[in-house]
DRENVOGU-936263 format. One record per residue (C-alpha): z, x, y; residue number from 1. Coordinates in nm, 2 decimals, always signed. Layout:
<atoms>
<atom pz="Z" px="X" py="Y" lodren="NUM"/>
...
</atoms>
This chain:
<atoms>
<atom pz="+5.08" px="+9.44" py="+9.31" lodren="1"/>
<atom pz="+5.06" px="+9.83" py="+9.33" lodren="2"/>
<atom pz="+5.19" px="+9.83" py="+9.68" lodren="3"/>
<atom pz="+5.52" px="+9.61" py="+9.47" lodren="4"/>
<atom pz="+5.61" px="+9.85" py="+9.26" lodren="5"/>
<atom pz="+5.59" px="+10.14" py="+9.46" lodren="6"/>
<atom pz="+5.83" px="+9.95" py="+9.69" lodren="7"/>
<atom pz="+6.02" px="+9.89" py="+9.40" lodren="8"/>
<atom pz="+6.05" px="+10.25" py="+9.28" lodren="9"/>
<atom pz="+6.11" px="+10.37" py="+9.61" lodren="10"/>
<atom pz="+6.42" px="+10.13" py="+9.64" lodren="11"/>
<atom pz="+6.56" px="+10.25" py="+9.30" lodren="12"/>
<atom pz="+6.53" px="+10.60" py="+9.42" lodren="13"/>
<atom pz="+6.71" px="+10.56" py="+9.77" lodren="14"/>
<atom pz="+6.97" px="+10.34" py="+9.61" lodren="15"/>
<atom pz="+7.21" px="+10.57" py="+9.51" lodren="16"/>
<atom pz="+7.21" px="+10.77" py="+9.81" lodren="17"/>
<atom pz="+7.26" px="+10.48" py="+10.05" lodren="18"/>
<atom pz="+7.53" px="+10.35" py="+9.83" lodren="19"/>
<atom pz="+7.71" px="+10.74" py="+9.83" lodren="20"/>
<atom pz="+7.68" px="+10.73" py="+10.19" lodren="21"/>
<atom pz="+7.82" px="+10.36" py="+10.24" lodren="22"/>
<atom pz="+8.08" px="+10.54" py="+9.98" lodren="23"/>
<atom pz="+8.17" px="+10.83" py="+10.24" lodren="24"/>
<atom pz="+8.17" px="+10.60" py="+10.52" lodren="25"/>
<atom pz="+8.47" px="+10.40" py="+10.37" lodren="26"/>
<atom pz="+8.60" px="+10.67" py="+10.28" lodren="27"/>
<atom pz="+8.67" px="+10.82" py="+10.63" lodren="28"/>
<atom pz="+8.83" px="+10.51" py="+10.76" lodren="29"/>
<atom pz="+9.06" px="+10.59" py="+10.47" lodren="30"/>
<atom pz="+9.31" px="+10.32" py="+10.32" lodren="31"/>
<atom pz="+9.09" px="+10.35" py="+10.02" lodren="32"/>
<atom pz="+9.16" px="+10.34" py="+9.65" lodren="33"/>
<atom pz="+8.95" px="+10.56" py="+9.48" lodren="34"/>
<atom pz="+8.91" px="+10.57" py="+9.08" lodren="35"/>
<atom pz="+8.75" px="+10.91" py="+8.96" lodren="36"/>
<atom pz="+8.61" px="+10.93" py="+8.64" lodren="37"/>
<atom pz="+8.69" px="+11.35" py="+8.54" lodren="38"/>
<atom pz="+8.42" px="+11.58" py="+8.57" lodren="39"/>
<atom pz="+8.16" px="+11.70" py="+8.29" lodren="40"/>
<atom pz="+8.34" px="+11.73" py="+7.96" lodren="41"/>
<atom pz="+8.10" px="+11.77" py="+7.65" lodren="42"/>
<atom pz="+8.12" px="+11.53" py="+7.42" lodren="43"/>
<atom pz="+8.31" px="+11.23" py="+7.38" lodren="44"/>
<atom pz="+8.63" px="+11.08" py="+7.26" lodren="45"/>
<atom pz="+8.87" px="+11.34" py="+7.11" lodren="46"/>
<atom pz="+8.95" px="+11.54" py="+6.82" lodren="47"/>
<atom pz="+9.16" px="+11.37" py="+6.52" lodren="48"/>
<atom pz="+9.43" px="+11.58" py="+6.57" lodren="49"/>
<atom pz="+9.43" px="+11.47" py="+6.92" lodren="50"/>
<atom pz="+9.78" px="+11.56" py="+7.15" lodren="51"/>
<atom pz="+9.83" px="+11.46" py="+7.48" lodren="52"/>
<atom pz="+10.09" px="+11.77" py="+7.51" lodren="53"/>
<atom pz="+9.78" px="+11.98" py="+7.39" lodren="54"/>
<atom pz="+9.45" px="+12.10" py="+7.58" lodren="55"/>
<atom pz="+9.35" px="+12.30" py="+7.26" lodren="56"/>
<atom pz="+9.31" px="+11.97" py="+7.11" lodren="57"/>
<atom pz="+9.08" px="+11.78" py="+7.36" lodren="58"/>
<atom pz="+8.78" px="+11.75" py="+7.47" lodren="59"/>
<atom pz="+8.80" px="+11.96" py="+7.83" lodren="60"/>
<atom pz="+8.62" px="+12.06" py="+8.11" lodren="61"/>
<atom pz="+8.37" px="+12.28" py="+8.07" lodren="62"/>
<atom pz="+8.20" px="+12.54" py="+8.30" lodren="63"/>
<atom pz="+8.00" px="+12.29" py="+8.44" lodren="64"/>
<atom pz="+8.27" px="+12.06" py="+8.49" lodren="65"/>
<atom pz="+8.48" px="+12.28" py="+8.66" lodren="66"/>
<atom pz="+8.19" px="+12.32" py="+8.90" lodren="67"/>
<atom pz="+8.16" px="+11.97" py="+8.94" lodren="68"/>
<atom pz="+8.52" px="+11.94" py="+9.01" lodren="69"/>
<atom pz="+8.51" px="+12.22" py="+9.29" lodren="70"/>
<atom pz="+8.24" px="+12.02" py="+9.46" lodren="71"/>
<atom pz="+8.38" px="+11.73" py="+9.46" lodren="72"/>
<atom pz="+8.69" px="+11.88" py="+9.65" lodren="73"/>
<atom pz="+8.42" px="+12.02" py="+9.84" lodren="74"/>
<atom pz="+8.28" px="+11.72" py="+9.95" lodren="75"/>
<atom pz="+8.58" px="+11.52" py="+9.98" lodren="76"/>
<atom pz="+8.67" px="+11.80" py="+10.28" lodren="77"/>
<atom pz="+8.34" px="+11.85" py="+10.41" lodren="78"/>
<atom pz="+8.30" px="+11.47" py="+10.48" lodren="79"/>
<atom pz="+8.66" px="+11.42" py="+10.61" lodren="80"/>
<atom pz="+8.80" px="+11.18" py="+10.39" lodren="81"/>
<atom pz="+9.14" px="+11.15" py="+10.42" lodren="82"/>
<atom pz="+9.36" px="+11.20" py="+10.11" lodren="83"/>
<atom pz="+9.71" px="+11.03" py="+10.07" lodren="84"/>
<atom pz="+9.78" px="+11.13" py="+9.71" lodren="85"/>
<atom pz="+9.59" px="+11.22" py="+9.42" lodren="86"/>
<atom pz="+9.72" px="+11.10" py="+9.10" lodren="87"/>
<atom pz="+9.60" px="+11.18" py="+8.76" lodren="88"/>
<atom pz="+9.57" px="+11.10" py="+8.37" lodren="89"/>
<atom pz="+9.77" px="+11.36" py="+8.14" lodren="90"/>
<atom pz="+9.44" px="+11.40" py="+7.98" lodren="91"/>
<atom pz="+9.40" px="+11.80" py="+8.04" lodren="92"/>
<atom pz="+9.03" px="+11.72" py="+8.15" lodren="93"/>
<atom pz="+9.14" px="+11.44" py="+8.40" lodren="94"/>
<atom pz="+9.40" px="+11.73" py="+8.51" lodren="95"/>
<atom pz="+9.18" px="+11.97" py="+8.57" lodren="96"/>
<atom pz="+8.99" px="+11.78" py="+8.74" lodren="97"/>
<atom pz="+9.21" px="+11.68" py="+8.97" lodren="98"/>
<atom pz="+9.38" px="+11.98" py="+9.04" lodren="99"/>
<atom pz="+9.09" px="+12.20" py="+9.12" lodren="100"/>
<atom pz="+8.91" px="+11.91" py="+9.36" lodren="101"/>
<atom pz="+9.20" px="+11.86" py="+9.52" lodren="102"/>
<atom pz="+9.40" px="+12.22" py="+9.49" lodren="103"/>
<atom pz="+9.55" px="+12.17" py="+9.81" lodren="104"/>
<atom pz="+9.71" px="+11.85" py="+9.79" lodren="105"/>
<atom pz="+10.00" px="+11.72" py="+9.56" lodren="106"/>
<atom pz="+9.88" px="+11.59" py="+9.20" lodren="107"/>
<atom pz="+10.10" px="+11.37" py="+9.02" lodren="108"/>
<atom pz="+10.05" px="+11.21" py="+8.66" lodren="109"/>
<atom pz="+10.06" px="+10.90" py="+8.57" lodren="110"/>
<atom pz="+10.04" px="+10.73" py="+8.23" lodren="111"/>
<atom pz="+9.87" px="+10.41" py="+8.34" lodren="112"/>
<atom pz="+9.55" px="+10.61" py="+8.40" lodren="113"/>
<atom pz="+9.52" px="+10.77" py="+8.06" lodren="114"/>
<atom pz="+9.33" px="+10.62" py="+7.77" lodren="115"/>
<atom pz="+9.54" px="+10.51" py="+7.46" lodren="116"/>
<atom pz="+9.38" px="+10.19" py="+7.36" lodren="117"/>
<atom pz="+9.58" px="+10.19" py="+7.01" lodren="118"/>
<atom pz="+9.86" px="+10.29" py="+7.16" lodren="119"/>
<atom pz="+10.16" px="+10.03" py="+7.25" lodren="120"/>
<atom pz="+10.20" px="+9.92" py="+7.55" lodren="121"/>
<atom pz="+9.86" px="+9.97" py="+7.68" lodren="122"/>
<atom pz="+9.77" px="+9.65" py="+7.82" lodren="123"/>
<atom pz="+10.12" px="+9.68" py="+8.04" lodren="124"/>
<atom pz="+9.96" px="+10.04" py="+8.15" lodren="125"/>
<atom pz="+9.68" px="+9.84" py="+8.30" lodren="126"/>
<atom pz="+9.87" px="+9.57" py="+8.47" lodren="127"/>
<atom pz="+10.13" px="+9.81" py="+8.59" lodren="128"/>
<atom pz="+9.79" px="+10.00" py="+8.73" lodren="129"/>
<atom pz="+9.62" px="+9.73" py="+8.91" lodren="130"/>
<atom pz="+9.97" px="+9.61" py="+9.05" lodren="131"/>
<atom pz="+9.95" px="+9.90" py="+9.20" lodren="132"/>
<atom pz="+9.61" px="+9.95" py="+9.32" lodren="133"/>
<atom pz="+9.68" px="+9.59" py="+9.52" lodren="134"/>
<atom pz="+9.97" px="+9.70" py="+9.67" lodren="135"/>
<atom pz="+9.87" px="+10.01" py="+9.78" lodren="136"/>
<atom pz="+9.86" px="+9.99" py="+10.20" lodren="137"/>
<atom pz="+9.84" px="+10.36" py="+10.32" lodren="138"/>
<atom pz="+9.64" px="+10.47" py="+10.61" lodren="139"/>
<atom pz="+9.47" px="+10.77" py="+10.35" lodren="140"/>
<atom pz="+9.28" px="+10.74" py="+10.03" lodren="141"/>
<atom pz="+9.48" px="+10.71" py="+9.72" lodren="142"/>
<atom pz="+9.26" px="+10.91" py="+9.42" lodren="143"/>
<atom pz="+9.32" px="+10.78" py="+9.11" lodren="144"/>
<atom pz="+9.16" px="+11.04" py="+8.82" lodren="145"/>
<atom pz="+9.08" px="+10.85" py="+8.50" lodren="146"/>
<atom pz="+8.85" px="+10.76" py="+8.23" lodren="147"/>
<atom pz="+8.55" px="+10.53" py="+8.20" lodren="148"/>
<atom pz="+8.71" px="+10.30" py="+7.97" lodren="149"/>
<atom pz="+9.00" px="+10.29" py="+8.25" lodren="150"/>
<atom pz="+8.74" px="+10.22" py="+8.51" lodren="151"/>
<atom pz="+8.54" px="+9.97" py="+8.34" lodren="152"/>
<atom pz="+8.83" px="+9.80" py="+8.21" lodren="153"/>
<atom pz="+8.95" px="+9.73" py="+8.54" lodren="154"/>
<atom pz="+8.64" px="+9.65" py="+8.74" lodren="155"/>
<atom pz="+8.41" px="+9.58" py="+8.46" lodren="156"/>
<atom pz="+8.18" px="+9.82" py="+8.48" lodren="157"/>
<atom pz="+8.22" px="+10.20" py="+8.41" lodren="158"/>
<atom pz="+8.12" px="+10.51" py="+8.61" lodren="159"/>
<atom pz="+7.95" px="+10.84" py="+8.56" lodren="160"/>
<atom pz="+8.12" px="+11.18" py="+8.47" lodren="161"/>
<atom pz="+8.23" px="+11.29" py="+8.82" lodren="162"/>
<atom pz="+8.18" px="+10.98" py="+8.97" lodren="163"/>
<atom pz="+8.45" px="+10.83" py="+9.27" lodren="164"/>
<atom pz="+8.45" px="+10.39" py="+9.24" lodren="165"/>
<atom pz="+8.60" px="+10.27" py="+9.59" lodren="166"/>
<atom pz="+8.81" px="+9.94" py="+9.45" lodren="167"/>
<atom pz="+8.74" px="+9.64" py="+9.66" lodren="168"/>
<atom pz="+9.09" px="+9.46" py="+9.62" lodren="169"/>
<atom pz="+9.28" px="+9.11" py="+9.80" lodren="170"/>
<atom pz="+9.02" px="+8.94" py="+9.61" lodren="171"/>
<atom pz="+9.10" px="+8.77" py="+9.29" lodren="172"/>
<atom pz="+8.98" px="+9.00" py="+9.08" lodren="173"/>
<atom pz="+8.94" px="+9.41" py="+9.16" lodren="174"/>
<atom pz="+8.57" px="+9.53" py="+9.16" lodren="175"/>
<atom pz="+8.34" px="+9.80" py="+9.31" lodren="176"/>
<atom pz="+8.34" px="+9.83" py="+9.72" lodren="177"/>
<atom pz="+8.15" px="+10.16" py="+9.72" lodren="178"/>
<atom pz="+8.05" px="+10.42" py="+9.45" lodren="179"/>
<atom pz="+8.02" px="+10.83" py="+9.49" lodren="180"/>
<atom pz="+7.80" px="+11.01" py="+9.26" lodren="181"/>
<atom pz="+7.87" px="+11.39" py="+9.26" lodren="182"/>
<atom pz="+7.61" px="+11.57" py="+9.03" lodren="183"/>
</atoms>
């Protein structure tokens, strides 16, 4: 029984780290969609006086974050994984995120990926999103920078700060073909 749950423990501890490296070796064959939940920001949800137009009043990045964003980009070069297009939320700390992992390449909002449950329109926002993550055929990865609730509204389960989810898609519903955990 000892011998068991030593086995056990083991296999919790190397999980993650196989599953990154499964993660990195998709990733290099590219033709990925990747959904990447922002880097460390303290706290959660936002302020009341909460505006999109606004960093001063959201929750952002901090120091840590922005470290955690750098090594991400960092990793996403050292490992060779191809990048199509990064494309972000207008949340300032998906942003941010996105722009200093990925400093080199083109970053491009898009509404779908924010989080505005209350807001109108938001279920279209997610249809509109996974339309597109189906349809998306390039050769590259495709980075999608979000939020949890984005991620586990999609594929029904969410994902660490920092974190990249490889979608599995052409099935009948989107879920999780690899995961990437960047401390």
């Amino acid at each position: 029984m000892l011998r068991f749950a030593v086995f056990a423990l083991a296999l919790l501890c190397i999980s993650p780290a196989a599953a990154t490296e499964a993660g990195w070796v998709l990733l290099r064959t590219g033709g990925q969609v990747v959904l990447l939940r922002h880097a460390y920001a303290p706290g959660a949800g936002d302020p009341a006086n909460f505006d999109i137009e606004n960093c001063g009043t959201q929750r952002n990045l901090s120091d840590r974050g922005e470290h955690q964003a750098r090594r991400i980009g960092a990793l996403f070069q050292a490992r060779g994984a191809p990048i199509d297009h990064v494309e972000t939320s207008r949340f300032c700390r998906c942003r941010d995120t996105a722009n200093i992992a990925f400093r080199d390449e083109e970053v491009t909002d898009n509404d779908a990926l924010d989080w505005l449950p209350d807001e109108v329109g938001h279920e279209d926002r997610l249809d509109r999103l996974r339309e597109q993550i189906e349809g998306y055929t390039g050769a590259r990865n495709l980075i999608l920078v979000t939020h949890e609730e984005v991620i586990a509204e999609l594929l029904g389960t969410g994902a660490r700060e920092g974190e990249a989810v490889i979608v599995s898609r052409g099935g009948e519903d989107l879920g999780v073909a690899g995961r990437i955990r960047i401390n």
